[in-house]
C-alpha positions in Angstrom: -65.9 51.5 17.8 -64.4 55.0 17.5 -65.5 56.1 20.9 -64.2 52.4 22.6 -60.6 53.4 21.0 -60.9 57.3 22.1 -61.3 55.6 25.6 -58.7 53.1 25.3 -56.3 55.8 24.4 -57.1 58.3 27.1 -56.6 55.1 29.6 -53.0 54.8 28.3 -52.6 58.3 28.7 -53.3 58.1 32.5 -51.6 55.1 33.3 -48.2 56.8 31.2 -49.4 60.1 33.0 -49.0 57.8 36.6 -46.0 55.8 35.8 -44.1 59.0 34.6 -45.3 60.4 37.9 -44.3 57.2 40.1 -40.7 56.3 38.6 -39.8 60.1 38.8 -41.2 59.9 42.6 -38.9 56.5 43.2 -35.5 58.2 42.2 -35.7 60.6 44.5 -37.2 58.4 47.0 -34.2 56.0 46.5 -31.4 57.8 48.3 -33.3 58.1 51.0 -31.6 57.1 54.1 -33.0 54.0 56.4 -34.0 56.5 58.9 -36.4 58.9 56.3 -37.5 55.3 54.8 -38.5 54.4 58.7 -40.3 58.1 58.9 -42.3 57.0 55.6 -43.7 54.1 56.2 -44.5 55.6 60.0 -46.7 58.4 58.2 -48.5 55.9 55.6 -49.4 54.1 59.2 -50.4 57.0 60.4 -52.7 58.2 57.8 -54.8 55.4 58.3 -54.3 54.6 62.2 -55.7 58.0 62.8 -58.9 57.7 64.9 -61.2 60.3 62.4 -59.2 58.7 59.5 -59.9 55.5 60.2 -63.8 56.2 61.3 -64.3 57.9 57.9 -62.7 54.8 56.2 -64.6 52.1 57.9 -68.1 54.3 57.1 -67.1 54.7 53.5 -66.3 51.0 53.2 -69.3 49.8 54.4 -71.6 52.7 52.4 -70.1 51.9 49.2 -69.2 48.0 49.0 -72.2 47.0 51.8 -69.9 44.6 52.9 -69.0 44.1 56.6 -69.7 46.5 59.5 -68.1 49.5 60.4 -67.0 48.7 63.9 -65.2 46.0 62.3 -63.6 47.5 59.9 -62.3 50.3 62.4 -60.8 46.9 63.9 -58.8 45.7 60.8 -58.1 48.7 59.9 -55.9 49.3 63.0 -54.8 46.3 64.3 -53.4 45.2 60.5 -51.6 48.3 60.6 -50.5 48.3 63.9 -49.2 44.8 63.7 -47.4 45.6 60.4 -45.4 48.6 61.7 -44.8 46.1 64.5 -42.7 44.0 62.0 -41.3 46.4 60.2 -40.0 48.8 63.1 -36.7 46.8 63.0 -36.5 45.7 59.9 -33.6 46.8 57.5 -34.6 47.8 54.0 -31.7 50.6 52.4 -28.2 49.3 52.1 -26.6 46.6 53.8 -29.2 44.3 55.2 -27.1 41.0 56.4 -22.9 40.6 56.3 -22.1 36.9 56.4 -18.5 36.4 57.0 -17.9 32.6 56.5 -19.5 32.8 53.3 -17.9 36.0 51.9 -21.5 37.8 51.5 -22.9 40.9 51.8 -26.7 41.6 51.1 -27.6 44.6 49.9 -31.5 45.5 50.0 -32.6 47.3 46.5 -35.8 48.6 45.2 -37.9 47.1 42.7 -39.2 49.9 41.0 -43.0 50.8 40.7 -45.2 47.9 42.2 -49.0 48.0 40.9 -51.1 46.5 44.0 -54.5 44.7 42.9 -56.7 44.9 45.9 -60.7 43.6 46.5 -63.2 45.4 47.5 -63.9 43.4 50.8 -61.1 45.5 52.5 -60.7 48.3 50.5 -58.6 50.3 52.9 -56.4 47.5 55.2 -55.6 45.7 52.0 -54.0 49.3 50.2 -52.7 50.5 53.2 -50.3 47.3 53.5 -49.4 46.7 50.6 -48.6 51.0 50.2 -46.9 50.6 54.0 -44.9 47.5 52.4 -43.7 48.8 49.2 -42.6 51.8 51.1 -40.3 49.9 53.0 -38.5 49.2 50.1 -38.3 52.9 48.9 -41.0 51.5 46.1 -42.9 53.7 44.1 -46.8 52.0 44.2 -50.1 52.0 41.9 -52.9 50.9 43.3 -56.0 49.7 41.2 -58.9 48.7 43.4 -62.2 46.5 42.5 -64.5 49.5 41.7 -66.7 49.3 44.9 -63.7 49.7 47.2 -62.6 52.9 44.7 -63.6 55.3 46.7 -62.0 54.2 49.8 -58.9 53.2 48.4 -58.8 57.0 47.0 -59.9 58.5 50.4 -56.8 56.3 52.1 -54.2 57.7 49.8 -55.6 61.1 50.3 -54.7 61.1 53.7 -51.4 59.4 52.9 -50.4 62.7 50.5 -51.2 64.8 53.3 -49.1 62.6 55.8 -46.3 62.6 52.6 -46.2 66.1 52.6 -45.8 66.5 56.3 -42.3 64.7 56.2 -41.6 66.2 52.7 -42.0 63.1 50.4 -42.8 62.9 47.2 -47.4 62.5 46.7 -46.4 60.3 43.1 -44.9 57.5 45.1 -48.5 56.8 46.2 -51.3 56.8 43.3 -54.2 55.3 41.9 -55.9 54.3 39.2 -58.8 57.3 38.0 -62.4 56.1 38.1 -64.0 53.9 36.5 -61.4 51.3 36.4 -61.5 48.9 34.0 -60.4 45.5 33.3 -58.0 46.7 30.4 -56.9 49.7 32.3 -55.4 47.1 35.2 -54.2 45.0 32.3 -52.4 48.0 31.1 -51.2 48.7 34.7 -49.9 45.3 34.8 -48.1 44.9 32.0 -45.8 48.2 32.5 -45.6 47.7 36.5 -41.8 46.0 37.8 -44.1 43.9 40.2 -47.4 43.3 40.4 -48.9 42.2 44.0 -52.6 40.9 43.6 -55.0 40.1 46.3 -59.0 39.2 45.3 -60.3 37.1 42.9 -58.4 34.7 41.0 -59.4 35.9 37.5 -57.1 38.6 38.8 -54.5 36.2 39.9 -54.3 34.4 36.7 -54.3 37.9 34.9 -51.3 38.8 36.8 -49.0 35.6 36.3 -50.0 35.8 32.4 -49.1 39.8 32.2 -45.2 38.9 31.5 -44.9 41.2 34.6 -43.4 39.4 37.7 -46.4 39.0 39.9 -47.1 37.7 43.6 -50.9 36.3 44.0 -52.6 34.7 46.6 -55.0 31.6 46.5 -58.3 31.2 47.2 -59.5 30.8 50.6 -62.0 27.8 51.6 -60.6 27.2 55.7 -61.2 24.2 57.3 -60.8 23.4 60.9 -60.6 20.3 62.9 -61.9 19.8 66.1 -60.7 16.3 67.7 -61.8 14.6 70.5 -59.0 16.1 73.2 -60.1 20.1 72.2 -61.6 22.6 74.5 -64.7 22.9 73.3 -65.8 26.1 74.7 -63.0 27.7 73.8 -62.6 26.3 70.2 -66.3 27.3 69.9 -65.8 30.8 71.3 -62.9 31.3 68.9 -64.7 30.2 65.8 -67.7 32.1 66.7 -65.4 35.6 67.0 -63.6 34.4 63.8 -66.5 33.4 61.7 -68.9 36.2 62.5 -65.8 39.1 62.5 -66.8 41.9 60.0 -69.3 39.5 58.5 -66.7 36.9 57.3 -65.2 39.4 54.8 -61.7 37.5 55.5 -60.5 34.6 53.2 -59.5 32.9 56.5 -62.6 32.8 58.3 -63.3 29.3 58.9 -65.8 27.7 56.2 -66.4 24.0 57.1 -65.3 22.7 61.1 -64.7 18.5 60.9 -65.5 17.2 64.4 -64.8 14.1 65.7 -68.0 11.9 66.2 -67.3 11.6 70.6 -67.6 15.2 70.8 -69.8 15.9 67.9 -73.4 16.6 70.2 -71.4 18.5 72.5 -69.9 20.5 70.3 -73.0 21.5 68.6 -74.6 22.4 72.4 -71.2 25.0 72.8 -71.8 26.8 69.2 -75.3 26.7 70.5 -74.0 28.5 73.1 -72.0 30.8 71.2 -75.5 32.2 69.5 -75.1 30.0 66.4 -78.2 28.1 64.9 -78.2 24.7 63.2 -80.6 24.8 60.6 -82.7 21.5 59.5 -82.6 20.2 56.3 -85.5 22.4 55.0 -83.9 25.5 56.0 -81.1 24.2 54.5 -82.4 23.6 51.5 -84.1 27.5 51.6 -81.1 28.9 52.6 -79.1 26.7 49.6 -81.4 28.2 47.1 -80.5 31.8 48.3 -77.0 31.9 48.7 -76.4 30.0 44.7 -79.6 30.8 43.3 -78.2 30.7 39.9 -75.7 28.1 40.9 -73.1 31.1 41.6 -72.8 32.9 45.2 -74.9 35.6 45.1 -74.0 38.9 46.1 -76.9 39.4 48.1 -75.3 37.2 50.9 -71.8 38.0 50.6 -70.8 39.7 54.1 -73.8 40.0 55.5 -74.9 39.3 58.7 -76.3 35.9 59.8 -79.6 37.5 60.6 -79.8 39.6 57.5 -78.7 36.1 55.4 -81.8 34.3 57.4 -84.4 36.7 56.1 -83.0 36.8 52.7 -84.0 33.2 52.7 -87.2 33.4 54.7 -85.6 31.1 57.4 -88.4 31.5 60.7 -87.9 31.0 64.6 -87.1 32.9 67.2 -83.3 32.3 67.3 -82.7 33.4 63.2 -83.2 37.5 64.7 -80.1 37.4 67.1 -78.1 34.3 65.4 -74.3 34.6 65.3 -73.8 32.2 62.9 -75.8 29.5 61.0 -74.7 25.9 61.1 -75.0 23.7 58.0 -74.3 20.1 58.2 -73.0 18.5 55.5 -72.0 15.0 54.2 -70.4 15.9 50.6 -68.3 17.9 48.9 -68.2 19.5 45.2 -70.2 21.2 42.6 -73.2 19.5 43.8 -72.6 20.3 47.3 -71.8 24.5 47.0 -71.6 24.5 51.0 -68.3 22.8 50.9 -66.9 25.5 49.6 -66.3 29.3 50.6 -68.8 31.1 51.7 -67.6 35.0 52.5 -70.1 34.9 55.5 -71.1 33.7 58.8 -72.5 30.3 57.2 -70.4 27.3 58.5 -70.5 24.0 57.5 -70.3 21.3 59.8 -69.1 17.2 58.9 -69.3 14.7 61.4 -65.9 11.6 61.3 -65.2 9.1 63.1 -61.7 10.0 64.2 -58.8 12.3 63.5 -56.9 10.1 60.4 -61.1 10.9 58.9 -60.9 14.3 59.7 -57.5 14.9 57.7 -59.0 12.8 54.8 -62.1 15.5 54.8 -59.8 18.4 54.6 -58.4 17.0 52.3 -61.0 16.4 50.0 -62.8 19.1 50.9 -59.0 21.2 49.2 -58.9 18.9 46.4 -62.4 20.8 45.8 -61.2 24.4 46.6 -58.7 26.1 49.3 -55.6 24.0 48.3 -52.8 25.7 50.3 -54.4 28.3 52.2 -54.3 26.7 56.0 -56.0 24.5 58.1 -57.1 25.4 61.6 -57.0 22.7 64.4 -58.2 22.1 68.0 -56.6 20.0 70.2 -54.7 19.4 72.6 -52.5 16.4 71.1 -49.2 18.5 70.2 -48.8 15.4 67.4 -51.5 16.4 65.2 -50.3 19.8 64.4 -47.3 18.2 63.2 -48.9 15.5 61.3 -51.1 18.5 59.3 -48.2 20.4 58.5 -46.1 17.0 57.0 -49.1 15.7 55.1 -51.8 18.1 54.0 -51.8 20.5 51.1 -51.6 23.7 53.4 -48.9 26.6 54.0 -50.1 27.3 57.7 -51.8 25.1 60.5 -53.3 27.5 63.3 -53.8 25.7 66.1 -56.2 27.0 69.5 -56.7 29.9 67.6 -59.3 32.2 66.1 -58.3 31.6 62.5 -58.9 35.1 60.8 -57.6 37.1 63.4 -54.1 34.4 63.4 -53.3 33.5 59.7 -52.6 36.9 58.7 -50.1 37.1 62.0 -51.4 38.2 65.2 -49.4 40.1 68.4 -49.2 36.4 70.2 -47.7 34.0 66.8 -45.1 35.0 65.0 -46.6 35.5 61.8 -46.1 38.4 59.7 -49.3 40.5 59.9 -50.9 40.5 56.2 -54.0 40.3 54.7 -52.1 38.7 51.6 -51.6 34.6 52.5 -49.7 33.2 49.6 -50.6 29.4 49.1 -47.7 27.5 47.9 -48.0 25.8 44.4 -51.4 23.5 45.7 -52.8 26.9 45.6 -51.3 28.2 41.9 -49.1 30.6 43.5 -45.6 31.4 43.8 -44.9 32.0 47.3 -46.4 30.5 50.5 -45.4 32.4 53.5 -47.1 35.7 54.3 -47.1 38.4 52.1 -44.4 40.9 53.5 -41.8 43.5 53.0 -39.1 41.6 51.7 -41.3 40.4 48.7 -40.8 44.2 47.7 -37.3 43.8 47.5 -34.4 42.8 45.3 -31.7 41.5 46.9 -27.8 42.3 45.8 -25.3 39.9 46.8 -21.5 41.3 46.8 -19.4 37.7 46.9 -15.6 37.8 48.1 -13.4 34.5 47.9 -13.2 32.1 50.5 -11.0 29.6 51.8 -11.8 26.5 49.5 -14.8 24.5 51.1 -14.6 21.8 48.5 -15.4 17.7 49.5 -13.4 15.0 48.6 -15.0 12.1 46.3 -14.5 9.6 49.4 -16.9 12.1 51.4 -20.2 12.3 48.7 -19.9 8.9 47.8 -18.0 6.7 49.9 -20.8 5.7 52.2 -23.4 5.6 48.8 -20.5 2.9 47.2 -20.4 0.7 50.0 -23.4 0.3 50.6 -24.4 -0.7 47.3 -21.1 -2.7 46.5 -20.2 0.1 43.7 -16.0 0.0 42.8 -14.0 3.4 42.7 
């Protein structure tokens, strides 16, 4: 008991030790001017975007969490941070931000302090370096507490970051991390002393954030679904799954899960993933490969981000296409509890339903949500411009991607105008509070200076008169 309290206490003592550190770092770091802001956040890039850097990253994630592939990784770890610095290049962050005239306004972009960033262990260097690159913006101070495997790389990144900092003479503090081992009550420590907490992983972690007293951004759970209807491209919607599904072995929480095709071009559909190197399984290596993946009725780790041949073996699937497979194909008629590949996966297993027509398709997705993924997004291929639209005015999801590889587009790509995260917030279906895009202006507070007007104020006649008449009401 004595030694569990020692330890408690000398976890308080680091996380005072790192907030001292941090809000000291923020002061200084908030006079800095737009310009030396822009210079920050260009060196965080940096220190990541670095070809050795980012070689040494990729290697270290792999080694130490065994999830994905390095080649993958090196990937990510650029092209998130290339696409972020993209969006921010412009972006105004210190001082006035917007002047609006016919509403007497002026908007003032402020800090919010120290921001304590929860990150997973499935990209334990992308995730940190945006979420650093992002609080930076907003002449932020930021904590980082990684899921233990990704420790290690997560402390590498900000490494290189301090020696990037130095080069443009800002302060190391306003980048740190929690010491190894981290613990559950050292992040709930973190959390509860943080201004704002930005949480990405599992939902334990989520919940633990919006129950700290702490303002706190989350993001849902990930379980994508994509419809293919009877107008698609096949080739190309099969092309674009297959890069999506099987990218860094499905680490992403928006690599597709479950595809709903339309019966017409079911067969058809099948032959193009076929073609794509993807293997249907039959209902006894489904069963095999069931037992595997929740042996214990949870996913096992065994599985999670592996590759599709690796996952075969694991389960003992045979044939000559299981050594070279892509992907493996599960079809599938239910969804829940009793049905675990309706839900998300983390690896190049997709699960395949068969409808009738599009109005069945939507009433899948939406099931298969009502089970888990509520809010994320919904990928679509067609070529019926309506359907898109019909998606984003009736189903429980914050984005539709449509003709698109879905991991590489939710979390913005260089052709949609998304902003590039590897944060998707998922709206109130998904328990969270935001549903765009986790971005820099989520690591702001916004001052508004108001001056007076001329008076904009209705008369009774215009808010009601139409309202009266039509429903016979006397003045």
């Amino acid at each position: 008991m004595a030694s569990a309290q020692t330890e408690q206490t000398a976890q308080h003592a680091d996380i005072d030790e790192l907030l001292a550190r941090a809000r000291t770092a923020q002061r200084i770091y908030e006079n800095y001017s737009q310009e030396q802001v822009d210079e920050v956040v260009t060196a965080a890039g940096w220190a990541i975007v670095e070809p050795q850097h980012n070689q040494e990253l990729a290697e270290l994630a792999v080694r130490d969490t065994g999830l994905g592939n390095v080649a993958d990784k090196i990937v990510k770890n650029r092209r998130k941070t290339m696409g972020l610095l993209r969006d921010l290049r412009n972006a105004k962050s210190v001082g006035v931000i917007a002047i609006l005239p016919d509403k007497g306004l002026v908007e003032i972009a402020r800090p919010v302090g120290v921001v304590a960033a929860i990150t997973p262990s499935t990209n334990p260097a992308a995730t940190p370096a945006n979420k650093i690159i992002n609080a930076l913006k907003g002449r932020n101070a930021i904590i980082v507490s990684p899921s233990p495997k990704g420790h290690s790389t997560s402390a590498r990144l900000i490494g290189f970051i301090h020696a990037e900092l130095d080069r443009v003479g800002a302060p190391r503090d306003l980048v740190q991390q929690l010491p190894a081992p981290v613990s559950k009550a050292a992040t709930a420590e973190l959390m509860a002393r943080a201004d704002l907490l930005v949480v990405t992983g599992s939902q334990n972690n989520v919940r633990g954030a919006y129950s700290s007293g702490t303002p706190a951004i989350g993001v849902g759970a990930g379980n994508v679904a994509t419809i293919i209807d009877e107008t698609a491209n096949l080739a190309d919607a099969a092309l674009k799954i297959r890069l999506s599904k099987t990218f860094d072995n499905a680490t992403s929480c928006s690599s597709e899960n479950s595809a709903v095709i339309v019966d017409s071009v079911y067969e058809a559909m099948l032959e193009q993933f076929r073609q794509q190197g993807a293997v249907v399984l039959s209902p006894a290596d489904k069963e095999r490969l069931q037992s595997t993946m929740w042996p214990d009725g949870k996913l096992s780790s065994q599985v999670t981000a592996k590759s599709a041949p690796e996952i075969a073996a694991l389960a003992g699937l045979r044939g000559p296409g299981f050594a070279r497979c892509s992907c493996l194909l599960v079809e599938e008629t239910g969804v829940g509890e009793s049905h675990p590949f309706s839900g998300e996966k983390l690896s190049p297993v997709l699960t395949l339903y068969r409808v009738h027509d599009f109005d069945e398709a939507m009433e899948r997705v939406r099931e298969i949500y009502q089970y888990q993924g509520a809010g994320h997004s919904i990928g679509i291929h067609s070529a019926d411009d309506a359907r898109p639209l019909r998606l984003g005015l009736t189903m429980p999801a914050c984005r539709i991607i449509v003709n698109q590889a879905h991991c590489f587009a939710t979390g913005g790509s260089f052709d949609n105008g998304l902003p590039f995260s590897l944060s998707m917030g998922c709206g109130t279906w998904g328990r969270n509070s935001i549903s765009d895009n986790l971005n820099y202006r989520h690591y702001l507070n916004i001052t508004r200076i108001s001056w007076s007007i001329p008076p904009q104020e209705p008369t009774e006649e215009e808010l009601f008169g139409a309202y009266r008449e039509k429903f016979g009401i006397q003045a």
